[in-house]
C-alpha positions in Angstrom: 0.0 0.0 0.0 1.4 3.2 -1.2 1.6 6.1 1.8 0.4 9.6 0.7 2.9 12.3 1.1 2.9 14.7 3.0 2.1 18.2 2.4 5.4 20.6 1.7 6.3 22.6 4.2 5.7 26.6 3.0 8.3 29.1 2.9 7.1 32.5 4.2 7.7 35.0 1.9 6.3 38.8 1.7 4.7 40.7 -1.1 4.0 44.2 -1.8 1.1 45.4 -3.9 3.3 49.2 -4.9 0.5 52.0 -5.7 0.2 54.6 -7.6 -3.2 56.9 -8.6 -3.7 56.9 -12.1 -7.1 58.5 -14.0 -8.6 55.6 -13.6 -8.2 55.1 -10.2 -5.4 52.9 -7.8 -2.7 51.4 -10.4 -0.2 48.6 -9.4 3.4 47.6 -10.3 2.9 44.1 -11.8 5.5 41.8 -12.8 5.3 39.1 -15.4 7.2 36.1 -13.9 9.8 34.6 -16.6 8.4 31.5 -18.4 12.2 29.6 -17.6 10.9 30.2 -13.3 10.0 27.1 -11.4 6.8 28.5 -9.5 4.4 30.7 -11.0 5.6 31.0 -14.5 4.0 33.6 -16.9 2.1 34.9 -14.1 2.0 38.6 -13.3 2.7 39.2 -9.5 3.8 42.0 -7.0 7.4 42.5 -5.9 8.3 39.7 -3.4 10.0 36.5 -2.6 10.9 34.7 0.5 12.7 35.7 3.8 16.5 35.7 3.8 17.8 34.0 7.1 19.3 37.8 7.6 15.8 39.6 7.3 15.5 39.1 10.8 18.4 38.2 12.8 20.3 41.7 13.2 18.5 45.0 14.7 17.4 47.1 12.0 17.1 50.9 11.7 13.5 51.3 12.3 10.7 54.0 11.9 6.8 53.9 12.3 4.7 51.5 14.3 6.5 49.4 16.7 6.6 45.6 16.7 4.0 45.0 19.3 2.3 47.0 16.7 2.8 45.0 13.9 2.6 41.5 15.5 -0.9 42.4 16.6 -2.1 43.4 13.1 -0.4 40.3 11.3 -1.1 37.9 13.8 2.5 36.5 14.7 4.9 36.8 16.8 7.3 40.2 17.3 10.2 38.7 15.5 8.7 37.0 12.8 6.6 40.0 11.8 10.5 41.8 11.8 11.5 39.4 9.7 8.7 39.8 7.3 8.5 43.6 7.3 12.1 43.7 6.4 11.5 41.2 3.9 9.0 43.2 2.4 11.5 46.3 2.3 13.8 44.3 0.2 11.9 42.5 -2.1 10.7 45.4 -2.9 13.7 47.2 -3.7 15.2 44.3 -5.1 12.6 43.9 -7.5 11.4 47.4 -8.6 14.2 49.8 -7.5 11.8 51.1 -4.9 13.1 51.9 -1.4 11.2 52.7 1.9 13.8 53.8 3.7 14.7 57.8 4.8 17.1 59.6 6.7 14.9 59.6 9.5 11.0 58.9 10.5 9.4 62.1 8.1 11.9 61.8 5.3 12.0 59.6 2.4 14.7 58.9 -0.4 13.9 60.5 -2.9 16.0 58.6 -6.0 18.1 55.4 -5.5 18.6 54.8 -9.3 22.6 56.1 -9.4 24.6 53.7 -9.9 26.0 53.5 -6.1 21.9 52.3 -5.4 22.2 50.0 -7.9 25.4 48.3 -7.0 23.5 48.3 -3.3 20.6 46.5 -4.8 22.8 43.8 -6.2 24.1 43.2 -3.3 21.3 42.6 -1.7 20.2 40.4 -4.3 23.4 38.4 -3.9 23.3 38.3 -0.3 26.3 40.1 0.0 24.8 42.5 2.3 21.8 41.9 4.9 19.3 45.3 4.6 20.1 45.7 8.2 23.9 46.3 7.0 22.6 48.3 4.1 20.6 51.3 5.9 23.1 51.4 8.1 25.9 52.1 6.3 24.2 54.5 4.6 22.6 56.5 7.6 19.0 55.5 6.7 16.2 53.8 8.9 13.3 51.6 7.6 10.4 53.2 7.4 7.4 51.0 8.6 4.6 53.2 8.5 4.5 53.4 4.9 3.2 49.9 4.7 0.1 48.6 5.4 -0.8 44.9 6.1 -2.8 43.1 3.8 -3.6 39.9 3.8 -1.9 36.7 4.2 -2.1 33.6 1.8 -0.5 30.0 1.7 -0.1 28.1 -1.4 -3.0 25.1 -1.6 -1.3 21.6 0.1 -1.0 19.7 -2.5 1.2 22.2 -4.9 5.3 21.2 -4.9 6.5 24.4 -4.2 4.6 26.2 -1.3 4.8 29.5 -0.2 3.2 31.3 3.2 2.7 34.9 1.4 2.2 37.9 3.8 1.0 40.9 1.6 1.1 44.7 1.8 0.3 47.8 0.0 2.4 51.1 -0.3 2.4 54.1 -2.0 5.1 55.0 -4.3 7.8 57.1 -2.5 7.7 60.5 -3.7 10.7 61.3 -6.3 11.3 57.3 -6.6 10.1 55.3 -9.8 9.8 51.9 -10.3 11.3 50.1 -12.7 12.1 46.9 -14.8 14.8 45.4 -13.1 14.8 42.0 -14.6 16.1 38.9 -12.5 12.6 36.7 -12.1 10.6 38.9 -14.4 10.6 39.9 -17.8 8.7 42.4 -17.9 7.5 44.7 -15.5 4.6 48.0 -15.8 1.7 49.9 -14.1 -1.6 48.8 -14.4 -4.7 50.5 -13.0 -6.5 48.0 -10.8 -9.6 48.2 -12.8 -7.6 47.3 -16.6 -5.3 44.3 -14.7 -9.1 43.1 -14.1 -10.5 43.2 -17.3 -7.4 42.0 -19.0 -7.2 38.9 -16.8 -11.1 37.9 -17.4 -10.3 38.3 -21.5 -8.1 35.9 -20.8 -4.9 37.9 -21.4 -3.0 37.9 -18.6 -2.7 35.1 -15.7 -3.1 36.4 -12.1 -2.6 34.2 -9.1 -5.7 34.1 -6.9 -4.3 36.2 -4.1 -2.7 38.8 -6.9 -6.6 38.4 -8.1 -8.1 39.1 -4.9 -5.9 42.3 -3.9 -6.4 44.1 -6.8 -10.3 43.6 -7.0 -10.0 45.0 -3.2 -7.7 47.8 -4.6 -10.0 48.5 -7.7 -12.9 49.3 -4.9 -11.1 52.2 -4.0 -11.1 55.7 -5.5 -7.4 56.4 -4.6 -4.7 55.1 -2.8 -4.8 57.2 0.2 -8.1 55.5 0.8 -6.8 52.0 0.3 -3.8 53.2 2.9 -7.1 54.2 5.3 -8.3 50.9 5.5 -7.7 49.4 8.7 -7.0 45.3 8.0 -6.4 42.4 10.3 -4.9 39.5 8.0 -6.5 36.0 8.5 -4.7 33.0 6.7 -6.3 31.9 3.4 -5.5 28.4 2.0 -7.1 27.4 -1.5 -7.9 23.8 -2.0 -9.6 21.5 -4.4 -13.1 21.1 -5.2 -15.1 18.3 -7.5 -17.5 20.0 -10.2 -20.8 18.7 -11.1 -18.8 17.5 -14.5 -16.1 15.2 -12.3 -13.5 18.3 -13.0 -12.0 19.7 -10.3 -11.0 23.4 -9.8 -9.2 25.9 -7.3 -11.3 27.3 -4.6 -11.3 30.4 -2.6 -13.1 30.9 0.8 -12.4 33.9 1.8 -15.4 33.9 4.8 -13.8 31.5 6.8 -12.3 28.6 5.5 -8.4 28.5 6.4 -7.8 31.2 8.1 -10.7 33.6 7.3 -11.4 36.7 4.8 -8.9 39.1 5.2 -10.9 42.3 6.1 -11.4 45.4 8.3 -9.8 45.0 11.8 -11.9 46.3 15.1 -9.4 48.4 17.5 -6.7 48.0 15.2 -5.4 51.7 14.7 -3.2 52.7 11.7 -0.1 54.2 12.1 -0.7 58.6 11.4 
């Protein structure tokens, strides 16, 4: 008798959903994951990866809501949620150029595309340098409070390569720009919320069911700063298989309750000013 395997371990791994307003509304940096990638090929995503053993371990410059704060409003413990937040930072910047990071708590940089920046940013990507080190060394501290929590999503059980996704929205620094980059993408553009949507339902593009959710949450806001407003507590979502009528099968998503719970507004949960 042949035992069933078990379910793989997931990674955690953090995700950013980057904003911008656009005319018609909230618009998002998506990437187009390279065909030649292992997990989610062809798919278009937001900036992020998994945790570096380093995201975590040394103290890091830090602005914005503490991590009594953070723990509370991602549901984990203080040093995984540091672990994750700086995780988010560096994904981010590894993957779009974008940094949230300032000289001190009311100050942002306003243009890491020089080529000193960019030799930072491969470093990062190398693992030369932890993004404690980084901000350091360059007199910066991380700037918390311009992310907001999200949601959190782990891939279904029965996929080879799993993934325990926290997500978060921004707002694109002032004076930054995000750009192609390359590495796991090949290409790389903003998208208003809304056209992402409707490009997806043609059939056009290929979003992931949490890159699917966040942006229909996204589209229902006029602007950004609104989406920024919305207080959120995450709750763990886990897709799973279902059997149609028709003896197919296909993905579903409960987002009222099943595996974790629908990520949503959080009661008491105040948001950084």
């Amino acid at each position: 008798m042949q035992r069933k395997a078990s379910p793989v371990v997931p990674r955690a791994a953090s995700t950013v959903a980057l904003l911008r307003d656009g005319a018609r509304g909230p618009e998002a940096f998506l990437l187009r994951r390279a065909a030649s990638m292992a997990f989610a090929a062809r798919m278009h995503v937001f900036p992020g990866g998994g945790l570096d053993r380093r995201d975590g371990e040394a103290e890091v410059p830090w602005a914005g809501p503490d991590l009594g704060w953070w723990a509370n409003a991602m549901v984990v413990e203080q040093d995984e949620a540091a672990g994750l937040v700086c995780a988010a930072v560096r994904e981010l910047f590894e993957e779009s150029g974008v940094l949230l990071a300032g000289a001190d708590a009311a100050t942002v940089v306003a243009d890491v595309t020089d080529p000193s920046w960019e030799s930072n940013r491969q470093a990062l990507l190398d693992r030369g340098v932890a993004l404690s080190q980084l901000l350091r060394r360059r007199g910066l501290v991380l700037r918390s409070d311009l992310l907001r929590p999200w949601a959190h999503w782990c891939t279904p059980i029965f996929e080879p390569r799993r993934y325990d996704t926290w997500f978060f929205v921004a707002a694109l620094p002032s004076g930054q720009r995000a750009r192609h980059v390359g590495g796991e993408a090949d290409q790389a553009e903003w998208v208003p919320a809304t056209m992402a949507l409707e490009a997806a339902a043609r059939g056009e593009v290929a979003l992931m069911p949490p890159t699917q959710v966040t942006l229909e949450e996204v589209a229902a806001h006029p602007d950004v700063a609104s989406v920024l407003a919305t207080p959120r507590r995450v709750g763990r979502v886990v897709p799973w298989l279902t059997r149609l009528p028709d003896d197919g099968v296909a993905i579903r998503v409960d987002l009222d309750g099943r595996g974790g719970g629908r990520p949503g507004p959080a009661s008491g949960l105040e948001l950084p000013s």
